[in-house]
MARTILUM-929325 format. One record per residue (C-alpha): residue number from 0; residue in three letters; x, y, z. Coordinates in nm, 4 decimals. Layout:
N
NUM; ALA; X; Y; Z
...
END
This chain:
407
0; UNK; 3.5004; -3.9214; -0.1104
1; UNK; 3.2314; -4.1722; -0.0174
2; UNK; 3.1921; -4.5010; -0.2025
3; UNK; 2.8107; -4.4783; -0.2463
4; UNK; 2.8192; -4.8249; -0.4415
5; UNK; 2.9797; -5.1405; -0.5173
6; UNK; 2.9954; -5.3027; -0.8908
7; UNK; 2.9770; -5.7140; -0.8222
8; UNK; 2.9596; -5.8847; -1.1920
9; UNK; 2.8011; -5.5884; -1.3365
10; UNK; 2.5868; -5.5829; -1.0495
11; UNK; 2.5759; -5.2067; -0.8484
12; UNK; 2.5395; -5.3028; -0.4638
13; UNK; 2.4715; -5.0039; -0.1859
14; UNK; 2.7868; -5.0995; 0.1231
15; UNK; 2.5584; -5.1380; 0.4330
16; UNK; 2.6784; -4.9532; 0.7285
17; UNK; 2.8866; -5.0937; 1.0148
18; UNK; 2.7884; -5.0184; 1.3552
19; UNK; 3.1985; -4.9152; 1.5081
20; UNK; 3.1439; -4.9429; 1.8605
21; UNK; 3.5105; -4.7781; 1.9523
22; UNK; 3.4248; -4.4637; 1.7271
23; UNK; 3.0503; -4.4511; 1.8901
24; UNK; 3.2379; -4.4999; 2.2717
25; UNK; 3.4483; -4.1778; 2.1869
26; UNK; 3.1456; -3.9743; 2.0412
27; UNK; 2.9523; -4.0658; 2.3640
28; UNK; 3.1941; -3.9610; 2.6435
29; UNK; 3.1361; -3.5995; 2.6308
30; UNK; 2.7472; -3.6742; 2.6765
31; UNK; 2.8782; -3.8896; 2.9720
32; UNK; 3.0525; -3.5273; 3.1021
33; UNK; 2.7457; -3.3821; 3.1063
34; UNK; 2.5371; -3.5806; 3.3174
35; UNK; 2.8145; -3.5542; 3.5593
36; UNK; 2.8380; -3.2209; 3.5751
37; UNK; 2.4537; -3.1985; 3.5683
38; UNK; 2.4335; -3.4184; 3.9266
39; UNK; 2.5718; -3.0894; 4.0588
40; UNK; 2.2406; -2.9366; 4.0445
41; UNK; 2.0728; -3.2214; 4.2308
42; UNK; 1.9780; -3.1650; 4.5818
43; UNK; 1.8053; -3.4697; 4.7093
44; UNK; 2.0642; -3.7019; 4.8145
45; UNK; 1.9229; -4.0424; 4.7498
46; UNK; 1.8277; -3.9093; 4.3651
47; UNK; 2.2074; -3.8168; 4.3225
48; UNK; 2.3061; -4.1448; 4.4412
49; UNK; 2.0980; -4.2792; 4.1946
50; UNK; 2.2457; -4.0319; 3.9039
51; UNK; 2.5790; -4.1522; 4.0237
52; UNK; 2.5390; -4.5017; 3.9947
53; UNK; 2.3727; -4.4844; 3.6602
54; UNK; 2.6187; -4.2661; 3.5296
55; UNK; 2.8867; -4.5468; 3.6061
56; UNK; 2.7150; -4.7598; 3.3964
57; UNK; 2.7224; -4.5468; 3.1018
58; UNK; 3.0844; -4.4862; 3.1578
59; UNK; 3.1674; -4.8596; 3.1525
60; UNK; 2.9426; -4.8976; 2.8646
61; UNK; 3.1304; -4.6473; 2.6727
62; UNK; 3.4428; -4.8089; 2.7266
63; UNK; 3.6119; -4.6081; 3.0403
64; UNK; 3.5967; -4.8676; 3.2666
65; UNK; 3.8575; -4.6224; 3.5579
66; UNK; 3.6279; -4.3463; 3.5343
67; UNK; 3.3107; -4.5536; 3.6027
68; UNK; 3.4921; -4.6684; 3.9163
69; UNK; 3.6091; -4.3815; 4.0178
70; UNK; 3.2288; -4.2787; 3.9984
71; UNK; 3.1331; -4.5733; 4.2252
72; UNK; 3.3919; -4.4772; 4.4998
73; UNK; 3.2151; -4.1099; 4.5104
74; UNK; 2.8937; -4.2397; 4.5939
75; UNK; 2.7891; -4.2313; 4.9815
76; UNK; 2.4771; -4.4424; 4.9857
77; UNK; 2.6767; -4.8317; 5.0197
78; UNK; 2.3458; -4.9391; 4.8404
79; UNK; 2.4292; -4.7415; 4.5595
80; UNK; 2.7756; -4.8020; 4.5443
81; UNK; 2.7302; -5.1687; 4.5149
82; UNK; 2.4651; -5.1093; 4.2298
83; UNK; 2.6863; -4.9145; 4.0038
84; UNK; 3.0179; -5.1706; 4.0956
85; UNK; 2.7395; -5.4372; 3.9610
86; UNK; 2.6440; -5.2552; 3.6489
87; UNK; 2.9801; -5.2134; 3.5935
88; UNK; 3.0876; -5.5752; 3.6474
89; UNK; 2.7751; -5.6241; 3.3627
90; UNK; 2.8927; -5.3700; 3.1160
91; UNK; 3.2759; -5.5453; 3.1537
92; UNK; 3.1133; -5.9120; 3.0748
93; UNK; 2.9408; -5.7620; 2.8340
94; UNK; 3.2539; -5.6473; 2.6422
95; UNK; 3.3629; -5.9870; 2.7124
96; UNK; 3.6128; -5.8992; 2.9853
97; UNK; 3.5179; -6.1383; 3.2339
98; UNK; 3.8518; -6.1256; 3.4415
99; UNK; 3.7836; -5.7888; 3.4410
100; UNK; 3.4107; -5.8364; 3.5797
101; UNK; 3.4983; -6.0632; 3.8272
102; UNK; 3.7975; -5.8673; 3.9861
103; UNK; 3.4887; -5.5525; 4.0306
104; UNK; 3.2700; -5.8114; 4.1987
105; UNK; 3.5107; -5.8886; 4.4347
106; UNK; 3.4816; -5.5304; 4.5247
107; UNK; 3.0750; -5.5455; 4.6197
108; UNK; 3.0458; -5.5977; 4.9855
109; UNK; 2.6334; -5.6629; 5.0084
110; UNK; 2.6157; -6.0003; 4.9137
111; UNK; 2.2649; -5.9827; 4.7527
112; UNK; 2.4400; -5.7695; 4.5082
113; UNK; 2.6789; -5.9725; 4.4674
114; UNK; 2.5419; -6.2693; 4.3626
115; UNK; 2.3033; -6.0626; 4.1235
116; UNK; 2.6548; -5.9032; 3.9400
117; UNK; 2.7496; -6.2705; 3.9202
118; UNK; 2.4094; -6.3708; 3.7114
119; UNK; 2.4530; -6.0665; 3.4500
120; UNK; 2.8263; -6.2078; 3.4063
121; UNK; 2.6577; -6.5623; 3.3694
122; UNK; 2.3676; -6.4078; 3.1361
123; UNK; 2.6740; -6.2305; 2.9145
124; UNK; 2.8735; -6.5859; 2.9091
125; UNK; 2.5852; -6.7530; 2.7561
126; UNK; 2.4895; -6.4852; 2.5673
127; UNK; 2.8751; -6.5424; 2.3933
128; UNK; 2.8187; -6.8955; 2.3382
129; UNK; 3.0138; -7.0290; 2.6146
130; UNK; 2.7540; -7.1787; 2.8512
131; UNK; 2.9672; -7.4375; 3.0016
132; UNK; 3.1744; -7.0962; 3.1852
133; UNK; 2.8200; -6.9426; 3.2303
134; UNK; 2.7127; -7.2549; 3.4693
135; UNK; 3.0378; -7.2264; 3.6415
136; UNK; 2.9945; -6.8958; 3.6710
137; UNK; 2.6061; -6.9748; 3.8072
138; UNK; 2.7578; -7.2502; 4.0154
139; UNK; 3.0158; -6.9715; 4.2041
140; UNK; 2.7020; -6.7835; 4.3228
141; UNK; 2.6874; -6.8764; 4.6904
142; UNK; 2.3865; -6.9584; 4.9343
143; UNK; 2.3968; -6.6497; 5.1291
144; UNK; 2.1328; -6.4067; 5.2727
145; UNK; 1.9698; -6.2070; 5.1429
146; UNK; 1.8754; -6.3767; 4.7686
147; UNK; 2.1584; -6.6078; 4.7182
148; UNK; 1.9815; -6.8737; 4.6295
149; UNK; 1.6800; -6.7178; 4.3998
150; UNK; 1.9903; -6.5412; 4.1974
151; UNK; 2.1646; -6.8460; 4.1158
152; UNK; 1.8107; -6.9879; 3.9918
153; UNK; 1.8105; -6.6723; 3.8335
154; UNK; 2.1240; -6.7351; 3.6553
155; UNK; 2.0321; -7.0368; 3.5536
156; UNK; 1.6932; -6.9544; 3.3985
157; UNK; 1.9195; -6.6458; 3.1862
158; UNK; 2.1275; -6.9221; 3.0651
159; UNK; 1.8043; -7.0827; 2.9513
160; UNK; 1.7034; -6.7854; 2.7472
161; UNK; 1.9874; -6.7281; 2.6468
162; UNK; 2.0092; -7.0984; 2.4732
163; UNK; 1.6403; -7.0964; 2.4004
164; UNK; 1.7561; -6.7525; 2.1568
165; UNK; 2.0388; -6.9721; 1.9838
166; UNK; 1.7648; -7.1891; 1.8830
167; UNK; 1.8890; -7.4683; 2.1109
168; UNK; 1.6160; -7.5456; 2.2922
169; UNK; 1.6886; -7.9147; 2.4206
170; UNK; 1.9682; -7.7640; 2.6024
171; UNK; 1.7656; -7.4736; 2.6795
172; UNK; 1.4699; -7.7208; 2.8226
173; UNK; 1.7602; -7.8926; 3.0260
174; UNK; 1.8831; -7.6011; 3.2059
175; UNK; 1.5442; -7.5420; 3.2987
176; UNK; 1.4714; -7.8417; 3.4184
177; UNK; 1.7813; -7.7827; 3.6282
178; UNK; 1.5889; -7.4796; 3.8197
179; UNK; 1.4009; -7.6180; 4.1878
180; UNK; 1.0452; -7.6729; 4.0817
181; UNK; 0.8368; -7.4444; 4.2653
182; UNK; 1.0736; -7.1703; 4.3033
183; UNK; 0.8615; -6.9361; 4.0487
184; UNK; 1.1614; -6.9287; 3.8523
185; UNK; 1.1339; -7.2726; 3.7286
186; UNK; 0.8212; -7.1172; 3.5278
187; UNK; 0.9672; -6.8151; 3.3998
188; UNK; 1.2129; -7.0114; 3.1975
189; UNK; 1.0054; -7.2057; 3.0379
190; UNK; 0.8172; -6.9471; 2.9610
191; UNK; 1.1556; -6.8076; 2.8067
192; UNK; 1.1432; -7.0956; 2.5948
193; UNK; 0.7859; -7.0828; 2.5101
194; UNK; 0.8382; -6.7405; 2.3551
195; UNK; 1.1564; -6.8540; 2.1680
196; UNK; 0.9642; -7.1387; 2.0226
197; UNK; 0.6920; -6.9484; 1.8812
198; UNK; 0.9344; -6.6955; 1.7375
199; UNK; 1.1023; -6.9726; 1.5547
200; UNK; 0.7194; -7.0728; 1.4284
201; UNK; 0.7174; -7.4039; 1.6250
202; UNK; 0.3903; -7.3724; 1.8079
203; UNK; 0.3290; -7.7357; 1.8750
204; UNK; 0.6857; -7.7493; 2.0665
205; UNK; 0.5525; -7.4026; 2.2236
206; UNK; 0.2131; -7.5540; 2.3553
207; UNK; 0.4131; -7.8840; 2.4564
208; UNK; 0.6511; -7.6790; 2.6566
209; UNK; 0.3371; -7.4648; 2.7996
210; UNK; 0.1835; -7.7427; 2.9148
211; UNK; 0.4246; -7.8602; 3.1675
212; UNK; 0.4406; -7.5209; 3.3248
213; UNK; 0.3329; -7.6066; 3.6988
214; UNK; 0.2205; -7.2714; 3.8191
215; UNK; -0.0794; -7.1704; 3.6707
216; UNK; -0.0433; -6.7767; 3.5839
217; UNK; 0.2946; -6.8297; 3.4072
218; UNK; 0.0982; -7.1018; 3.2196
219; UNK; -0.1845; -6.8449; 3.0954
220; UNK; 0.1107; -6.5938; 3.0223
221; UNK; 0.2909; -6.8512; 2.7936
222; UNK; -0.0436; -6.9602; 2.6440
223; UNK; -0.1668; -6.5703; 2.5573
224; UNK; 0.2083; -6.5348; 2.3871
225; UNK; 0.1193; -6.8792; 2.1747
226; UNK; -0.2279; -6.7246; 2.0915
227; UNK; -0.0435; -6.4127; 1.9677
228; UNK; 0.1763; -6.5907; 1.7559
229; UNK; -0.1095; -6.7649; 1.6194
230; UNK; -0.2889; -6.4450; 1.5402
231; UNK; 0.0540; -6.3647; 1.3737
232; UNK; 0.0092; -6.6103; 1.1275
233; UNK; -0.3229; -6.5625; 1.0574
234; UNK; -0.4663; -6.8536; 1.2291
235; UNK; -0.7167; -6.6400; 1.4845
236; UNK; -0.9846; -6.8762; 1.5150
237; UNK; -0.7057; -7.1489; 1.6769
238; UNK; -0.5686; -6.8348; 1.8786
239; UNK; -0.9416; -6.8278; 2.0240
240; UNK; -0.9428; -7.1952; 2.0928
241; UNK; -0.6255; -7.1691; 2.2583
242; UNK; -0.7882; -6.8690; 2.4929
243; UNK; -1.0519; -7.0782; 2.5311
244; UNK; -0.8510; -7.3433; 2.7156
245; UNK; -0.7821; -7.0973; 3.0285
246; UNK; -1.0883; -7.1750; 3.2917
247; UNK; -0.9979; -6.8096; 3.4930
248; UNK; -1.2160; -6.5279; 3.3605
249; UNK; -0.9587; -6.3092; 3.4464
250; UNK; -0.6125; -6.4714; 3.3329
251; UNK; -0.8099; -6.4922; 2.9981
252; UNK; -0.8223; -6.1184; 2.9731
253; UNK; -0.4751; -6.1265; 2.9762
254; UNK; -0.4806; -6.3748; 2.7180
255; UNK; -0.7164; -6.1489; 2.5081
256; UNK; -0.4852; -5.8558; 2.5462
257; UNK; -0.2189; -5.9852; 2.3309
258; UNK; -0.4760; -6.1349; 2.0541
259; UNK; -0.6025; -5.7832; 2.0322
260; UNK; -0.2384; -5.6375; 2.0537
261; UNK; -0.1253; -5.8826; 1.7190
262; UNK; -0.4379; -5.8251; 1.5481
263; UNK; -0.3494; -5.4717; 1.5975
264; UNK; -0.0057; -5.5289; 1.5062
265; UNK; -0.1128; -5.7084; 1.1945
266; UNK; -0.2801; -5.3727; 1.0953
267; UNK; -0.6710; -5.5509; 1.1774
268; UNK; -0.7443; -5.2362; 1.4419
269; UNK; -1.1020; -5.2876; 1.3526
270; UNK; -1.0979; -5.6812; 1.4713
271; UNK; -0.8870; -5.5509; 1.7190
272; UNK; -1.1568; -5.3423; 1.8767
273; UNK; -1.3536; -5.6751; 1.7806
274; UNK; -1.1491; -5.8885; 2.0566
275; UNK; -1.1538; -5.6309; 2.3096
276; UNK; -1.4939; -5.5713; 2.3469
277; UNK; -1.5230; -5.9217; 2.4369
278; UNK; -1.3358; -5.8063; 2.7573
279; UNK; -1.6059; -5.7944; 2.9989
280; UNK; -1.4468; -5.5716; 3.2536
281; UNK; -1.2957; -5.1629; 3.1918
282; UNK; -0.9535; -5.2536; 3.3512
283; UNK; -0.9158; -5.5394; 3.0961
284; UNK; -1.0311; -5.3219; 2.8307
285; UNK; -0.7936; -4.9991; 2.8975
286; UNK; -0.4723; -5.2961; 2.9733
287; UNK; -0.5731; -5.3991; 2.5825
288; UNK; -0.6340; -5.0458; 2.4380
289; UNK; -0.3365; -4.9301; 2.5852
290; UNK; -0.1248; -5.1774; 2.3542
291; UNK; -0.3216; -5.1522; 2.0666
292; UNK; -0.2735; -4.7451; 2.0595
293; UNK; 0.1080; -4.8414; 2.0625
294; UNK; 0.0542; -5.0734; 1.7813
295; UNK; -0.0983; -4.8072; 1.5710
296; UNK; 0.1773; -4.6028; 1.7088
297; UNK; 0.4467; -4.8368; 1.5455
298; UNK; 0.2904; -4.8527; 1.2042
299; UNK; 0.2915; -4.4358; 1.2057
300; UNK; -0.0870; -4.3726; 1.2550
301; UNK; -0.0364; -4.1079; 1.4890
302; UNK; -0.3764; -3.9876; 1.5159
303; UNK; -0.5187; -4.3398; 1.5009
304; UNK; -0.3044; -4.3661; 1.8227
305; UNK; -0.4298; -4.0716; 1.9830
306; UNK; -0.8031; -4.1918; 1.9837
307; UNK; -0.6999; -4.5028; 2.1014
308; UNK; -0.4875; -4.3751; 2.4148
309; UNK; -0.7686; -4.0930; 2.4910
310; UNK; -1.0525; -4.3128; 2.5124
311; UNK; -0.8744; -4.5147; 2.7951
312; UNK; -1.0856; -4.4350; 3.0485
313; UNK; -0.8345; -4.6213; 3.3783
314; UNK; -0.6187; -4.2866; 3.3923
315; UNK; -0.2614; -4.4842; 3.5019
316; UNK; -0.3305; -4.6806; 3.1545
317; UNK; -0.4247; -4.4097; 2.9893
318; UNK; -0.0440; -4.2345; 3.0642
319; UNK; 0.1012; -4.5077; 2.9649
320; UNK; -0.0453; -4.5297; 2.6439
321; UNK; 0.0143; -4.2197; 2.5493
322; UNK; 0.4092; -4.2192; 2.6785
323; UNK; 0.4391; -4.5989; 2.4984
324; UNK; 0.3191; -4.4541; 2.1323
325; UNK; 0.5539; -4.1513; 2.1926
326; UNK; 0.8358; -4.3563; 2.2229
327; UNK; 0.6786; -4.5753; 1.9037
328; UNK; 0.6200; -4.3191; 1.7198
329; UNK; 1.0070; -4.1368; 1.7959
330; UNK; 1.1470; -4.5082; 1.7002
331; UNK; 0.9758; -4.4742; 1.3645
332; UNK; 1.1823; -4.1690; 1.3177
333; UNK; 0.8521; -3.9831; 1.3310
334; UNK; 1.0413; -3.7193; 1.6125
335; UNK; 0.7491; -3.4320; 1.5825
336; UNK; 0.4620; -3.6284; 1.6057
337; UNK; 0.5977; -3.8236; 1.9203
338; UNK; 0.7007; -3.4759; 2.0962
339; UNK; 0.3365; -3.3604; 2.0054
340; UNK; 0.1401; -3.7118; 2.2183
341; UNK; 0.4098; -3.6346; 2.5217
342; UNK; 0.2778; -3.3186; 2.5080
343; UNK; -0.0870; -3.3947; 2.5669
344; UNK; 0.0470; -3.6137; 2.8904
345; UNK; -0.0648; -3.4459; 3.1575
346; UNK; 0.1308; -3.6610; 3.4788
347; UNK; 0.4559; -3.4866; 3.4754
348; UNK; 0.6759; -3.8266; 3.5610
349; UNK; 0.5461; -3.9872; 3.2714
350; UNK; 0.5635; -3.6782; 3.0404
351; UNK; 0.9423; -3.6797; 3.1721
352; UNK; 0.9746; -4.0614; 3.1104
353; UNK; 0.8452; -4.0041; 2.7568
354; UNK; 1.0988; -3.7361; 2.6447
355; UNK; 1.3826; -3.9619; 2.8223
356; UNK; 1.2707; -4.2156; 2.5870
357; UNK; 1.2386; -4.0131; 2.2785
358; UNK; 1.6136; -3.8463; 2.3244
359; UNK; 1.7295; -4.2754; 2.3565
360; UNK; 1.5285; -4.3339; 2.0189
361; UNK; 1.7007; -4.0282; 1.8463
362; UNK; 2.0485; -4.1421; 1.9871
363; UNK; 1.9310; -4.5498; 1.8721
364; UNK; 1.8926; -4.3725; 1.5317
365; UNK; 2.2582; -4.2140; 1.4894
366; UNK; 2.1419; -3.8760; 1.5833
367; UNK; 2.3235; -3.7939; 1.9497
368; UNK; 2.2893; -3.4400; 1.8970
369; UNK; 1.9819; -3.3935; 1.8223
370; UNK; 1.8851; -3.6547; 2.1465
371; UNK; 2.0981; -3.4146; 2.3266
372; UNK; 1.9082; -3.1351; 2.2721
373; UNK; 1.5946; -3.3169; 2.3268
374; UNK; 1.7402; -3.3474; 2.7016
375; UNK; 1.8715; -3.0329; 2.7186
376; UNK; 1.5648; -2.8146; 2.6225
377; UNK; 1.2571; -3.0185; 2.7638
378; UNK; 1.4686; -3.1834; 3.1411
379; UNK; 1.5946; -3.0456; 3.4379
380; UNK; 1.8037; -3.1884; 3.6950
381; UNK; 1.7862; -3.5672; 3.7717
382; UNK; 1.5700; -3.6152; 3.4821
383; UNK; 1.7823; -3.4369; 3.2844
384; UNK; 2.0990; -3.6303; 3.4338
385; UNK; 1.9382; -3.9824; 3.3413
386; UNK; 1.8149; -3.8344; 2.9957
387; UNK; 2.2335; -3.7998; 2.9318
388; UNK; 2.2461; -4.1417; 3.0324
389; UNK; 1.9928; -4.3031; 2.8402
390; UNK; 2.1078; -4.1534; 2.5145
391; UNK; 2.4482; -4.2582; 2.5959
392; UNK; 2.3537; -4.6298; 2.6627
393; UNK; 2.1106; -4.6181; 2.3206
394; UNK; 2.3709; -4.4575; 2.1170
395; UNK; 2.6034; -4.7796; 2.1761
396; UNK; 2.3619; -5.0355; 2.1344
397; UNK; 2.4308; -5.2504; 1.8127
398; UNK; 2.1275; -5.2570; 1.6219
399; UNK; 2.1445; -5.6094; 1.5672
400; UNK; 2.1256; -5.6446; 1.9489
401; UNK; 1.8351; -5.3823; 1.9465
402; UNK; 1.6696; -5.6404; 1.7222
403; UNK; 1.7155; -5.9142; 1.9115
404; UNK; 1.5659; -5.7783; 2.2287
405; UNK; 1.2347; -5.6161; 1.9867
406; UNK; 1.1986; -5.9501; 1.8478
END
């Protein structure tokens, strides 16, 4: 019998469901099975490689950490090998068994690899709230050829986000300021920041940060996120001015893009379509349309959508548009009306990266089966193969995690 309600001083209260990770783990394996057995039917070698090494992932995501190594050791390609020991040493950090993570690092022989297994572990540290292990952990990542360097600035600047989500953005600004200026990567953390910043609704601290951003298109992407989150308030005519601000013609496109995608997301599509025919070029124009369609997509206006993604007239845009509000429209639950805009795709990859992504939504939502037979009846072969893995990985995804990463 299922206790539908809770009485709390004469109060009724609905339970809310708990997301059980261990249950989910079990429920996933056989779906892990599967894509195994469907690598069979893959010929081209480098493709099963690849269906190898993300099917080791899935297995240490679902919790059977001897299987996903035992995948590893059956993969020829070295390359490979070393990917999946690296998503594996992620997954393990990631269920906070950093021992564990460590001891499969050790086993990675390309060095560039590595150092970039070391960075997830570092990422997952700070991600737990231990950031003094997490710049250890950065620290460990040695100097070596090829990347060794750029991943421990790497690590560093996912230890910045990772603060800059807690909210604690002096130490979040500090470990930034701890990345070589001029690396690239130096930017892309504060930019981190700027986005956390505007999230939280301090857009003065977001523009401050913005401002000392050295390298000048990581500046206009930081200042086209502060002008959406301006929009998002309702402040457009300050969103402008801040557009305004950026001298090249075409970094401000960019900047427009995401005006017109809030507006859009707002539900203004008509002052949407406002802001982006102030785009003077058709590549700017299709880059804004193309979000705006997903927009639409997200608040369940499929046919609104539609228009939007068919009157894109750069074709590559165009695709994605249409695969992007699919997936939107499969998140919203809305399963039939996102099968029916994959089906109007006419580039087969993208059609095939669109029902890949609609099975993931249906296995986000609870409903593995039904993702299952998404995969089953609409992929073949490698797609098919990843399909099994991306429902897998989306089935075990706490929502609250899921919401973190949407935010």
């Amino acid at each position: 019998m299922l206790l539908m309600g809770l009485s709390v001083l004469g109060q009724t209260t609905t339970a809310k469901p708990t997301f059980d990770l261990a249950a989910r783990q079990i429920k996933a394996r056989p779906y892990v099975e599967k894509a195994l057995k469907e690598v069979a039917s893959i010929q081209n070698e480098p493709l099963k490689a690849s269906a190898l090494s993300q099917i080791a992932r899935a297995q240490a995501k679902a919790g059977d950490v001897p299987a996903a190594l035992g995948t590893s050791q059956s993969i020829k390609d070295e390359r490979q090998k070393a990917f999946a020991l690296h998503f594996i040493a992620g997954a393990q950090a990631e269920a906070s068994d950093v021992p564990g993570a460590l001891r499969t690092v050790e086993t990675i022989k390309d060095n560039g690899t590595k150092a970039f297994a070391l960075s997830l572990i570092a990422e997952a540290q700070a991600q737990a709230g231990d950031v003094p292990a997490a710049l250890r952990t950065a620290e460990s990542i040695k100097n070596e050829p090829p990347r060794g360097d750029l991943t421990k600035l790497v690590a560093l600047q996912r230890i910045s986000a990772a603060q800059a989500k807690a909210g604690d953005f002096p130490a979040a600004l500090r470990t930034a300021g701890s990345i070589r200026v001029g690396s690239g990567i130096d930017a892309q953390a504060l930019v981190g920041i700027v986005v956390e910043q505007a999230k939280a609704g301090d857009l003065p601290a977001a523009l401050r940060t913005a401002e000392t951003i050295k390298d000048s298109s990581r500046k206009v992407l930081a200042l086209g996120m502060i002008a959406a989150a301006q929009v998002k308030t309702g402040d457009l005519p300050t969103a402008l001015r801040t557009v305004e601000s950026i001298q090249d013609d075409s970094k401000k496109t960019e900047a427009l893009h995401r005006i017109a995608t809030a507006q859009a997301e707002r539900g203004d599509v008509p002052g949407a379509m406002r802001t982006v025919e102030s785009i003077k070029d058709d590549g700017g124009k299709a880059g804004a349309l193309r979000f705006i369609a997903v927009a639409q997509a997200k608040a369940g206006d499929e046919p609104g959508a539609r228009r939007t993604a068919e009157s894109i007239k750069v074709p590559g845009d165009k695709a994605f548009s249409l695969r992007d509000s699919a997936v939107a429209l499969a998140e919203t639950g809305a399963v039939p009306a996102a099968f029916r805009i994959a089906g109007i795709i006419k580039e087969d990859d993208m059609k095939s990266s669109a029902l890949q992504r609609i099975a993931a939504a249906q296995a986000q939502a609870g409903d593995i089966q039904g993702a299952a037979s998404t995969v089953e009846s609409r992929l073949v072969g490698y797609e098919r193969c990843r399909g099994y893995v991306l429902i897998v990985e989306a089935f075990l995804k706490n929502p609250r995690q899921l919401l973190l990463e949407q935010q």
